[in-house]
Structure formats: structure tokens, C-alpha cells
C-alpha positions as semicolon CSV with decimal commas, in nm:
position;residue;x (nm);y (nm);z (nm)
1;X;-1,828;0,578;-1,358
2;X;-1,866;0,524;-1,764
3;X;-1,745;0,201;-1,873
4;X;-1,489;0,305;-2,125
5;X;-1,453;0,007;-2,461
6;X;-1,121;-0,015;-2,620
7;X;-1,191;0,085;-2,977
8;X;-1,045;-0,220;-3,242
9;X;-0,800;0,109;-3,381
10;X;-0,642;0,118;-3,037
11;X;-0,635;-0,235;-2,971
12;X;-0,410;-0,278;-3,303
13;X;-0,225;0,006;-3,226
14;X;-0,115;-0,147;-2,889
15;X;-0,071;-0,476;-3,056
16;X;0,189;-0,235;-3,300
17;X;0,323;-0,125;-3,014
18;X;0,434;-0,417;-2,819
19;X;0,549;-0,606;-3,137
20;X;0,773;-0,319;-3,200
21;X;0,891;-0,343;-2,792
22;X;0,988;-0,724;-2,821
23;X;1,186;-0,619;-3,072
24;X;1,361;-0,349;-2,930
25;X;1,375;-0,529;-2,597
26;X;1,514;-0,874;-2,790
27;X;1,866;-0,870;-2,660
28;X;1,730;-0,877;-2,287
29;X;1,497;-1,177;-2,340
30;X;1,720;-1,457;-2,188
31;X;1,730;-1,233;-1,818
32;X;1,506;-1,044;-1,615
33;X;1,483;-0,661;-1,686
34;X;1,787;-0,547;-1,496
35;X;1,633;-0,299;-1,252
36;X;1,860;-0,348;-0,957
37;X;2,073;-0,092;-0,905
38;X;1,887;0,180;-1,140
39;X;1,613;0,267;-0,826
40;X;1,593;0,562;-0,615
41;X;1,747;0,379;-0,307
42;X;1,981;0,242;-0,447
43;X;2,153;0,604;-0,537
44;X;2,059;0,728;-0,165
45;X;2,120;0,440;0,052
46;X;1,956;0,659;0,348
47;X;1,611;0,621;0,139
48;X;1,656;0,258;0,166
49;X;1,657;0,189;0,567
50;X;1,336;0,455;0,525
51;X;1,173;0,210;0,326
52;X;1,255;-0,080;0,535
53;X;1,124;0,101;0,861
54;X;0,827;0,169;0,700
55;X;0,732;-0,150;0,625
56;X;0,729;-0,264;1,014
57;X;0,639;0,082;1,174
58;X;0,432;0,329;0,947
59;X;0,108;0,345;1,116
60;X;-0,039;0,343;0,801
61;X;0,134;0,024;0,716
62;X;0,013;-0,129;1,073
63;X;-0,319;-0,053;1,028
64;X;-0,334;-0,215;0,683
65;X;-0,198;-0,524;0,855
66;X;-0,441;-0,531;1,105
67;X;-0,700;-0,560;0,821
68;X;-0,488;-0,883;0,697
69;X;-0,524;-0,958;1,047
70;X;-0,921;-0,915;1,067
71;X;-0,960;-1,094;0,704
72;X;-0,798;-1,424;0,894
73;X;-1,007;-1,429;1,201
74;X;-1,303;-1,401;0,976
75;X;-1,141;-1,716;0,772
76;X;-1,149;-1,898;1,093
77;X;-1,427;-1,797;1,254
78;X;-1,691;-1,819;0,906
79;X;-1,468;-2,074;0,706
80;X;-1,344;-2,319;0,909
81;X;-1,540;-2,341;1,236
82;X;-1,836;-2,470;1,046
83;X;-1,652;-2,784;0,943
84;X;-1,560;-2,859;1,264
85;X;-1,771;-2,982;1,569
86;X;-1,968;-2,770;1,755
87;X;-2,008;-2,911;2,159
88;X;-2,219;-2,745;2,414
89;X;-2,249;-2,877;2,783
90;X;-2,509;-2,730;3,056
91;X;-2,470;-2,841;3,415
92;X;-2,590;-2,756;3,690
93;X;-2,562;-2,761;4,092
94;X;-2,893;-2,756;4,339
95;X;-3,185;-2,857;4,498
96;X;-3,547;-2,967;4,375
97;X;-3,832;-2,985;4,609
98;X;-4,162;-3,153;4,471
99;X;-4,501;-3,129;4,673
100;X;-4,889;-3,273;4,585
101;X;-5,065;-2,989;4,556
102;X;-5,346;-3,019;4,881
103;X;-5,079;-3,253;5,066
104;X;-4,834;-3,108;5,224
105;X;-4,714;-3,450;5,363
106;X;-4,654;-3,614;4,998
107;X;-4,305;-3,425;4,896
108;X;-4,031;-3,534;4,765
109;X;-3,683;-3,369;4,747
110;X;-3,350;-3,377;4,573
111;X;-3,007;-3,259;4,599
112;X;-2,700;-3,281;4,352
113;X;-2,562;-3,285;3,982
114;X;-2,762;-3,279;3,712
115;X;-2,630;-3,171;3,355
116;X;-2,644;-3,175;2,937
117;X;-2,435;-3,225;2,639
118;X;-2,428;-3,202;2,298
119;X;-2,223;-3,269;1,975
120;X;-2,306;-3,175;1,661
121;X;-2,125;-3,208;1,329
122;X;-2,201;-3,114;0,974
123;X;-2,213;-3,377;0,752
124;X;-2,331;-3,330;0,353
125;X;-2,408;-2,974;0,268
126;X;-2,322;-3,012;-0,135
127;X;-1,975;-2,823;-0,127
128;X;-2,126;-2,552;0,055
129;X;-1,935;-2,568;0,354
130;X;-1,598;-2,613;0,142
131;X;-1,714;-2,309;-0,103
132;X;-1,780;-2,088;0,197
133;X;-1,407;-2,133;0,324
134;X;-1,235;-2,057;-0,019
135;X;-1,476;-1,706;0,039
136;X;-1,318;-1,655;0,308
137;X;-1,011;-1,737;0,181
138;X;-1,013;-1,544;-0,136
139;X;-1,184;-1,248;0,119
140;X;-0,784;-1,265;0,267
141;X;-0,626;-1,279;0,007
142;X;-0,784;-0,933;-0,115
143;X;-0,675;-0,784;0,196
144;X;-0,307;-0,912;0,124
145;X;-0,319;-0,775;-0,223
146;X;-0,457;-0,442;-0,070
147;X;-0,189;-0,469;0,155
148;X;0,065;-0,504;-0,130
149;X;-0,086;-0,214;-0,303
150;X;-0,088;-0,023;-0,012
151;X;0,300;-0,038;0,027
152;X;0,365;-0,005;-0,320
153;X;0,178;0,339;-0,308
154;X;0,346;0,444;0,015
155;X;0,705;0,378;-0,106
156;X;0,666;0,566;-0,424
157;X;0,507;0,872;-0,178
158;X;0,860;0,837;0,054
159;X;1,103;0,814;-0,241
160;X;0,938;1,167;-0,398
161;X;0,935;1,315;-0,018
162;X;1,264;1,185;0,046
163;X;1,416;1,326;-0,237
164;X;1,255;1,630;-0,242
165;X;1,409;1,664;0,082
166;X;1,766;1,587;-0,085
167;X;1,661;1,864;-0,321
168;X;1,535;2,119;-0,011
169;X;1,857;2,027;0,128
170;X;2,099;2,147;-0,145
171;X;1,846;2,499;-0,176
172;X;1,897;2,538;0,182
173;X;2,325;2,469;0,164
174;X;2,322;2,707;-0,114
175;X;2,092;2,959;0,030
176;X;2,340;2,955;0,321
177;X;2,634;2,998;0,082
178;X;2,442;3,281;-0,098
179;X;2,366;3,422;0,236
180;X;2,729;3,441;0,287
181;X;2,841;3,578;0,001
182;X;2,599;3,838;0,092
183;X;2,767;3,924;0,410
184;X;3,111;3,923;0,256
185;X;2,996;4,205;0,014
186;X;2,843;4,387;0,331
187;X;3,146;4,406;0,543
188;X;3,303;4,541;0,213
189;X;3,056;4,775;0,184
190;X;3,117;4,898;0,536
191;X;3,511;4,882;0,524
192;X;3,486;5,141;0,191
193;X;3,236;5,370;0,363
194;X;3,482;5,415;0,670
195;X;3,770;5,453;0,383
196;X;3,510;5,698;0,251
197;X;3,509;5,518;-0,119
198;X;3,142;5,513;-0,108
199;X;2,830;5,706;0,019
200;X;2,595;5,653;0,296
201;X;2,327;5,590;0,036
202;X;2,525;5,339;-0,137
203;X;2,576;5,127;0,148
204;X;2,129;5,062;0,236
205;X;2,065;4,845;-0,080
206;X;2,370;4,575;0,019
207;X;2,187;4,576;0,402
208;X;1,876;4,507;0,224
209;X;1,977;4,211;0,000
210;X;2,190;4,055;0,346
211;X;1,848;4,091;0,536
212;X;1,623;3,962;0,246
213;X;1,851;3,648;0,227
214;X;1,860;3,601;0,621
215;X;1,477;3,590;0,620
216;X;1,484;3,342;0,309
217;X;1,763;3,102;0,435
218;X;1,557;3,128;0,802
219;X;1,211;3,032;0,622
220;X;1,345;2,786;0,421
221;X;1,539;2,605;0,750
222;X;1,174;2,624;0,902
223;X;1,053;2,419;0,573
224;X;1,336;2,188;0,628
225;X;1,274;2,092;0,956
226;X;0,901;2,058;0,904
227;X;0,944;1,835;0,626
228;X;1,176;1,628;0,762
229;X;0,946;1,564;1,070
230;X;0,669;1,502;0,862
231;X;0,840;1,240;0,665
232;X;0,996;1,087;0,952
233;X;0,626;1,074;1,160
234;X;0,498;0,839;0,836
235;X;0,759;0,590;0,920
236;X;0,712;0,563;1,269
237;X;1,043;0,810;1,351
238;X;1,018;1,140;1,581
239;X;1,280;1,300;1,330
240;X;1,502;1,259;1,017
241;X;1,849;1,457;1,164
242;X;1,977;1,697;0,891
243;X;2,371;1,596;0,895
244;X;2,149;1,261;0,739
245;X;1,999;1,394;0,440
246;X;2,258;1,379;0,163
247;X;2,443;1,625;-0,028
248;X;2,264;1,617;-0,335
249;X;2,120;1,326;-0,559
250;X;2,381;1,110;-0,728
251;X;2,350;1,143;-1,156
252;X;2,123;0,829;-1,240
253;X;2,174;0,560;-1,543
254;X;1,888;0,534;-1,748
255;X;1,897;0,200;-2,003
256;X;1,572;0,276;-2,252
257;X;1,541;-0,139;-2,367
258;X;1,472;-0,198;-2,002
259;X;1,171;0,037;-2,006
260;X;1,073;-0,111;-2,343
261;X;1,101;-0,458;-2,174
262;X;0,921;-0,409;-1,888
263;X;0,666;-0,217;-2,062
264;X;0,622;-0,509;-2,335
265;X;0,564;-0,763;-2,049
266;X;0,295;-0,561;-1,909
267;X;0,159;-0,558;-2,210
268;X;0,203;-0,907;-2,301
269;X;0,015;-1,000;-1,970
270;X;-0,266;-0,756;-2,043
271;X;-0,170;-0,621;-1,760
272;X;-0,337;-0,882;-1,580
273;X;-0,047;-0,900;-1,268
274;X;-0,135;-0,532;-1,133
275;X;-0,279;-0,488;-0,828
276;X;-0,618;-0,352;-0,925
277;X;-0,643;-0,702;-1,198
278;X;-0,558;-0,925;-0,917
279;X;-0,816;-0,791;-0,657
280;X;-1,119;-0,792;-0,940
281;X;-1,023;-1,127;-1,047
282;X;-1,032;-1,260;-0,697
283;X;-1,367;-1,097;-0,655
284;X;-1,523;-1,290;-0,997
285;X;-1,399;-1,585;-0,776
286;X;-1,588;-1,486;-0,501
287;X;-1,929;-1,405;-0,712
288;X;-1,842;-1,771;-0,848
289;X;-1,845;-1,976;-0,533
290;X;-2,136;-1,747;-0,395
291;X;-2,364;-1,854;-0,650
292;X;-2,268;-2,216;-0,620
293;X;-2,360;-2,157;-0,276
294;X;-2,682;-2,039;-0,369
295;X;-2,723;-2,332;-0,608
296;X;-2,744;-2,558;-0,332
297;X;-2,943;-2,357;-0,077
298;X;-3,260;-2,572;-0,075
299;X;-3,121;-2,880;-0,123
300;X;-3,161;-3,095;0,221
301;X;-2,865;-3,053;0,418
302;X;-2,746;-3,325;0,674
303;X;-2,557;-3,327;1,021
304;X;-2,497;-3,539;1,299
305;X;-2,599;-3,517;1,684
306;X;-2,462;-3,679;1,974
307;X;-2,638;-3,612;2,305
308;X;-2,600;-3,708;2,688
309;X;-2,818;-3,584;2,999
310;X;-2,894;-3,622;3,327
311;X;-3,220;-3,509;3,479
312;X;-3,474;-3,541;3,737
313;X;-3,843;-3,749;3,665
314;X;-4,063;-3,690;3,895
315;X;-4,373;-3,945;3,910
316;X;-4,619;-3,794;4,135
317;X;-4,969;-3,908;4,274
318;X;-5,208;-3,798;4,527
319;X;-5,066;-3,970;4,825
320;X;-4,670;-3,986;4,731
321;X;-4,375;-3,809;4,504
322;X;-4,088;-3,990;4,346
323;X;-3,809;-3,825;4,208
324;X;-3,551;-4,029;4,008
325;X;-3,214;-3,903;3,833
326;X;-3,229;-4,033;3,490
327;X;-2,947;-4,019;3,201
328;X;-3,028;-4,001;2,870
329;X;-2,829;-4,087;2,578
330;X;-2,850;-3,973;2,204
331;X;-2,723;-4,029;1,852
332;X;-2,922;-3,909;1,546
333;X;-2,784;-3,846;1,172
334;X;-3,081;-3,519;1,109
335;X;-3,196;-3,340;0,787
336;X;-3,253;-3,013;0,781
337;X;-3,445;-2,914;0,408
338;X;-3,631;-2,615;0,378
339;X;-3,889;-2,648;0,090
340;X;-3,940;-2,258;0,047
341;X;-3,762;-1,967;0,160
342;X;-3,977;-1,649;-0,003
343;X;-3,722;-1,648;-0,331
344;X;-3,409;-1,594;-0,081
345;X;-3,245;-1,823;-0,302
346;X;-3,397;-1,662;-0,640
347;X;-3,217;-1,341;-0,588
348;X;-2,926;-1,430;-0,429
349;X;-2,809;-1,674;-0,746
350;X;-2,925;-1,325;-0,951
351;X;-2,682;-1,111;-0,699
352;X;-2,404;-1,288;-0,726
353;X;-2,461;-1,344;-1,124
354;X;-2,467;-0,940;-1,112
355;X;-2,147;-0,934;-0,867
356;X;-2,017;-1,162;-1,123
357;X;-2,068;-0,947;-1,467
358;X;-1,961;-0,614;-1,211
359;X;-1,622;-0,743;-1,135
360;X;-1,592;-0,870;-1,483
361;X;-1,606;-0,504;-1,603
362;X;-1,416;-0,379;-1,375
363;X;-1,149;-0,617;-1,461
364;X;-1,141;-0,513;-1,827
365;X;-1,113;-0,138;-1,695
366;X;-0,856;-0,227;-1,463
367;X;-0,602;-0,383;-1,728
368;X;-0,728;-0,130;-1,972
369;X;-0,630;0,151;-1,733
370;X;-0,284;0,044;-1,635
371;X;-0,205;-0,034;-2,011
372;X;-0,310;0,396;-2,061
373;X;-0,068;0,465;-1,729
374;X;0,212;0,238;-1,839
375;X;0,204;0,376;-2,179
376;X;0,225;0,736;-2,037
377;X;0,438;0,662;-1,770
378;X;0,691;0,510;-2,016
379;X;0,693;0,821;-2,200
380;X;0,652;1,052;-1,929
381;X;1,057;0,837;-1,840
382;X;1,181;0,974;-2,183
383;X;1,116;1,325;-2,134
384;X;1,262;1,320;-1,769
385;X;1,548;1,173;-1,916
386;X;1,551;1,451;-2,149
387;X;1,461;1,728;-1,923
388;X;1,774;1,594;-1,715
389;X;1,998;1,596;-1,976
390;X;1,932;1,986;-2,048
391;X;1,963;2,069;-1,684
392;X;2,330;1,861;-1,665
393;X;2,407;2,081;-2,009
394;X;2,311;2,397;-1,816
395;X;2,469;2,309;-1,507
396;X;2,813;2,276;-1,678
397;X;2,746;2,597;-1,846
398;X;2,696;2,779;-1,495
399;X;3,009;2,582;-1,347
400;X;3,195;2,659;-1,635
401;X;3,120;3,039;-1,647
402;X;3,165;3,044;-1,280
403;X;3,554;2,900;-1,311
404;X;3,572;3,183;-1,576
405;X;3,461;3,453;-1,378
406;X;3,627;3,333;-1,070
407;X;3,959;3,379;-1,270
408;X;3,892;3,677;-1,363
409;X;3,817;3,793;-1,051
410;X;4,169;3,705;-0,891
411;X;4,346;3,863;-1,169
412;X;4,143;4,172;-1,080
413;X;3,984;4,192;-1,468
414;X;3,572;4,128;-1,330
415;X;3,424;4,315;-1,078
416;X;3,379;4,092;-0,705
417;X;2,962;4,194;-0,794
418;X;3,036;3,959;-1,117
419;X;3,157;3,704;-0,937
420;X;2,916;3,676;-0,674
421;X;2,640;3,703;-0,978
422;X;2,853;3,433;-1,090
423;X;2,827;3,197;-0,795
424;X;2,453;3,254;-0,752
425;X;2,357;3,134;-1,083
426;X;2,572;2,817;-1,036
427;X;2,377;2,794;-0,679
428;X;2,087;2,753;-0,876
429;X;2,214;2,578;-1,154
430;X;2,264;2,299;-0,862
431;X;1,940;2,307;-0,783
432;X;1,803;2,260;-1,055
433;X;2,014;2,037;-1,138
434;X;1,908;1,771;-0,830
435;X;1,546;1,863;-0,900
436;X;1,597;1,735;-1,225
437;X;1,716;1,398;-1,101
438;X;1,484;1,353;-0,861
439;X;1,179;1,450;-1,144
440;X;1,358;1,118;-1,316
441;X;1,399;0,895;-1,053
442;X;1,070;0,950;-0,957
443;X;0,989;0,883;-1,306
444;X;1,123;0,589;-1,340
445;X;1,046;0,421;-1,000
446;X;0,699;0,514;-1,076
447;X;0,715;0,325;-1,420
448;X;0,894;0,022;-1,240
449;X;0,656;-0,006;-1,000
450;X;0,313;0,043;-1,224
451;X;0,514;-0,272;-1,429
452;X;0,498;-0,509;-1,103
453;X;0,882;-0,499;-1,078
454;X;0,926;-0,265;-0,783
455;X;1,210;-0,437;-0,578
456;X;1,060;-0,274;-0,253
457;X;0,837;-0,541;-0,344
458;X;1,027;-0,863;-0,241
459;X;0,987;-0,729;0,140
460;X;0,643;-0,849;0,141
461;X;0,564;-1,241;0,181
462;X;0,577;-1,413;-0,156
463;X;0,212;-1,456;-0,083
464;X;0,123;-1,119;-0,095
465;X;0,247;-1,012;-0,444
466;X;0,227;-1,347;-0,618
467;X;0,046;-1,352;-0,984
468;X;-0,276;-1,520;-0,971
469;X;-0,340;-1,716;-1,290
């Protein structure tokens, strides 16, 4: 991957930018940017318990905890055993015999217990010890914030599925309705060929359109079920009923100085509280404590041993064999210093330097790269907002026309063809219209989420999503 350098030019310009953001965002500085209420779940309380189950029975979401899981074993079993003692036993259960070779008369022979046992403690390693715990320490915290990041990525994915589902859901209802209609103008179509008002010919075309929009509103129910199975097999569900979808998305708020404050205090950070910061930061930390690790590598390192045995001796000579059980105690304080290892040490202080300077980089892409998303996710808000607003304008318009037309109709001054034209367009106008909604809720979650202000968020230990500073 090219490492990408902020020019100076941008670098000003962003500096502009937030400057102009505190600003705009001044009246909200005494409170937190009031996001509650303004999220996707919150207009579709259904999308809510989806979330929730997620959390505890998405596979994807148990398999990511495993890894949490795996990072704290390894804690334990590479961080903290080594500061603790380390005791071994051997005994053993049997018989001896002894014999002078030539004299089959001199033997000796034993029966019983005999057995071994050590302790053995580290003592001074220079920090090593300690630093190789807080690797394993930081190594779990990386798999919480991948956790984190994990469920921050999956909720966005279930809000845009579940509300493209909302939106599938109103195209299906009015597909139905459509579908209807259809019929309705059949069986008049029928009832004014038997009163002889219209042709054979005349009545094929009105078939068609009723069979064309029985094979769309089947297809489409196909679609729906699928899709609601496949959302409901990510959260650990065999199904999502229909009668549980709702009718159509709720019209959202949208408050502009929130976006400008949440956006500013990304930007004031540096963006240094995303996910993708946090993780290269903890990995500098790692690099760090490697290399003081490798500082200390040939320095002599010190332990203690504690010992206890019991064992045969066996004093033989050419006319007799003696066997005695003899216990043995130990205690010894050892050094263990090796003088040269082949420039191990050399090149790992020079790998961890270059792990060091790697993550460093990456760090200044990370924040550099949210900074670009935020600022185009902030924007990409505005013109969903916009976007909505023209689809609300030309919903109205379709209702409105629709009202008209259906007036007309049951004074007998528009044709019933009108008025199902009529109804149709304001069938789509709904669509559209709940499309439209989603396209900003989606938006906007998005954009609350990139900002580390997600409330999905707070389901997750405080440990998990914390700032590191």
C-alpha cells in the first residue's frame, strides 16, 4: 500500500474546517451531541431487540469472542505463568535388584518408594518478565478492540438489511394493492364483455397486466422471505415473521450542529479514538516493550531452585552389595547468562525498532483515513437529507393528485383507468419515499458510528471501547 502524506494545504484546510465547526457547533458545547433518539432503532424499535440478539448469538459475534477468549489464555499461559512457580515431582513404585558381576551370591535387593521434586522460581530478569505480561496484555486488548470493531461493522450491516427489509416490505404491500387493483379492472373487463360493451380483443391486454403483476408480487414474496431468513440466520434466529417487519420507516429528525459537533470532535482528537487508531497505537506499545525485552536479553538472568529426592546408592564390591535409600535436599539461587547468542538479540532490537516505525505509519494513515471518511460521510448526511426532502415533496404531490383523481372518479368526471394510474404512482411514490429514509438513516448511523458515538456501542464492556490515551 502507498503511504499517502497530508499535504500542509490540506492540513490548513482541515484546521479551517474544524474552527468553522466549533463555531457552528458552539451552542452544544456544555452537553454531549444529542444522538439518542435520532438512530435507526430508535424509529423501528423491532431493529433494536435485532441488535441486542446479535450481540449474544450472531455466530459471527461468537466467534470473535472466542478470539477475546484465546487472547486471555495466552495472557495466562505466556504472561503470568512465568512469574509464578513452576513445581515438578517424579515418583516412583518398584523393585531394584543389584548383583556382582561373576557372583551370583553377592546381590542385593530393594523394594519401595523412591521419588523427586523440584521448585523453581524466577527471580531478576530486568523487567522482562513484567514487559512480557503487558504483551500479552496489550495482545488482549487488540482482540477486544477488534471485537468492538467487529460489532460496530455488523450493526451498521443489520440496520441497512433491516431496513431495506422495511422498504421490501412496503414494495411488496403495494405490489399486492397494485395487484388488486389489477383484478378489479379484470372482473370489469369481463362483466362489459358479457354486457357486450367491449370486444374479445379488448379484454387479452387487462389478462396480461393481472398475470404480469401476479408473477411480480409472487417473485418479490420469494425475495421477502429469503431476505428475511438471511437476516434472521446472522443473528442467531431461524426466521424474522413478516406480520414483524413494520409498515414503513417512520420520517426521521435530522439536527445539522450535531453532525458539525460530532464531526469537530473527531477532528479535534485527530481522530485518534477510532478503532483502527486504537489497535495501531496498542501495537507501537507492543514494538516498545519487545525491544526492551530485547535490551535485556543477554544480561544474566537469575532464579531460584528448591529440590528434594529420594534414591537408591548402591556400594558394591566383589564379595557383597549394599543398597541404601538416601534423601537429598536442595536450595540454590542459579544464573543463567548467555555470553553470545549468533546476533539473536542484534536483530530482534532491529525488528521490533521496524515493528515500531510500521505501526507508527500506519497510525498516521489510520487517523488520516477516518478524517477523509468522516469528512465525506458528513456530507454524504447533507445530501440524504436533501434527497429525502425531494422524495417527501414528491410523495405529497402523488398523494395529493391521487385525492384529486379519486374525486373525480366518484363524481364520474375521470376515467376508473385514471384512477388506478393514479394509485400506482402514489404506490411508488411510497416507496420511494421509505427508500429515501432508509438511504438517510443509514447515512447518518454510518456518520455516528465512524465518530465513536454509536449508542449500540454502550452494550459492549466499558473495556472494550474505552479511549486509550
Amino acid at each position: 500500500m502507498p503511504i499517502r502524506i497530508t499535504p500542509p494545504a490540506q492540513r490548513a484546510g482541515r484546521g479551517l474546517l474544524l474552527l468553522a465547526l466549533l463555531s457552528l457547533a458552539a451552542p452544544l458545547r456544555a452537553t454531549e451531541p444529542a444522538v439518542a433518539g435520532t438512530m435507526p432503532e430508535d424509529y423501528l424499535p423491532g431493529l433494536q431487540g435485532i441488535l441486542d440478539r446479535a450481540l449474544h448469538q450472531s455466530p459471527s459475534m461468537i466467534a470473535a469472542e472466542l478470539l477475546v477468549a484465546v487472547a486471555d489464555a495466552q495472557r495466562g499461559m505466556s504472561g503470568v505463568a512465568p512469574l509464578l512457580p513452576n513445581i515438578a515431582v517424579g515418583p516412583a513404585y518398584g523393585k531394584s535388584v543389584e548383583t556382582v558381576s561373576g557372583n551370583s551370591g553377592a546381590s542385593n535387593g530393594e523394594n519401595g518408594l523412591v521419588y523427586s521434586g523440584t521448585i523453581r522460581q524466577n527471580l531478576f530478569q530486568w523487567g522482562r518478565l513484567k514487559d512480557q505480561l503487558e504483551v500479552q496484555k496489550t495482545a488482549e486488548l487488540i482482540a477486544e478492540r477488534n471485537y468492538a470493531e467487529a460489532y460496530r461493522g455488523f450493526a451498521g450491516t443489520l440496520r441497512r438489511e433491516y431496513m431495506a427489509l422495511v422498504v421490501q416490505g412496503t414494495d411488496l404491500r403495494n405490489a399486492r394493492n397494485q395487484l388488486d387493483a389489477s383484478r378489479e379492472s379484470l372482473a370489469v373487463a369481463r362483466d362489459s364483455l358479457k354486457r357486450g360493451a367491449i370486444a374479445q380483443s379488448d379484454i387479452g391486454p387487462v389478462e396480461l397486466d393481472a398475470d404480469e403483476r401476479q408473477l411480480g408480487v409472487d417473485r418479490e414474496d420469494q425475495a421477502f422471505a429469503f431476505a428475511r431468513r438471511t437476516l434472521a440466520r446472522q443473528v442467531g434466529m431461524t426466521d424474522i415473521p413478516e406480520a414483524s417487519i413494520p409498515a414503513g420507516i417512520p420520517a426521521p429528525r435530522y439536527a445539522p450542529e450535531t453532525a458539525n459537533r460530532l464531526l469537530a470532535a473527531l477532528m479535534g482528537d485527530g481522530a485518534r479514538g477510532t478503532y483502527q487508531a486504537q489497535v495501531a497505537s496498542l501495537n507501537i506499545r507492543q514494538a516498545d516493550l519487545n525491544y526492551r525485552m530485547a535490551r535485556v536479553q543477554l544480561l544474566p538472568q537469575f532464579f531460584a531452585t528448591a529440590g528434594i529426592s529420594q534414591q537408591n546408592n548402591t556400594y558394591a564390591t566383589a564379595q557383597s552389595v549394599q543398597q541404601t535409600l538416601v534423601t537429598n535436599k536442595s536450595y540454590y539461587v542459579n544464573a543463567n547468562w548467555t555470553l553470545f547468542d549468533g546476533l539473536e538479540t542484534h536483530w530482534a532490537k532491529v525488528q521490533a525498532l521496524a515493528y515500531k516505525r510500521y505501526w507508527e505509519r500506519q497510525l498516521e494513515i489510520a487517523t488520516e483515513n477516518a478524517l477523509d471518511q468522516a469528512e465525506n460521510s458528513r456530507r454524504g448526511v447533507d445530501f440524504a437529507w436533501r434527497a429525502l426532502q425531494i422524495a417527501d415533496r414528491l410523495h405529497a404531490m402523488a398523494d395529493g393528485y391521487f385525492h384529486h383523481v379519486q374525486s373525480e372518479f366518484k363524481l364520474g368526471n375521470a376515467p376508473r383507468d385514471a384512477f388506478v394510474a393514479a394509485g400506482n404512482s402514489l404506490y411508488v411514490s411510497e416507496t420511494a419515499l421509505d427508500s429515501a429514509r432508509a438511504d438517510f438513516l443509514s447515512s447518518w448511523g454510518d456518520f455516528v458510528s465512524l465518530a465513536g458515538a454509536d449508542p449500540a456501542m454502550n452494550s459492549l464492556p466499558i473495556h472494550y471501547v474505552r479511549n486509550l490515551r
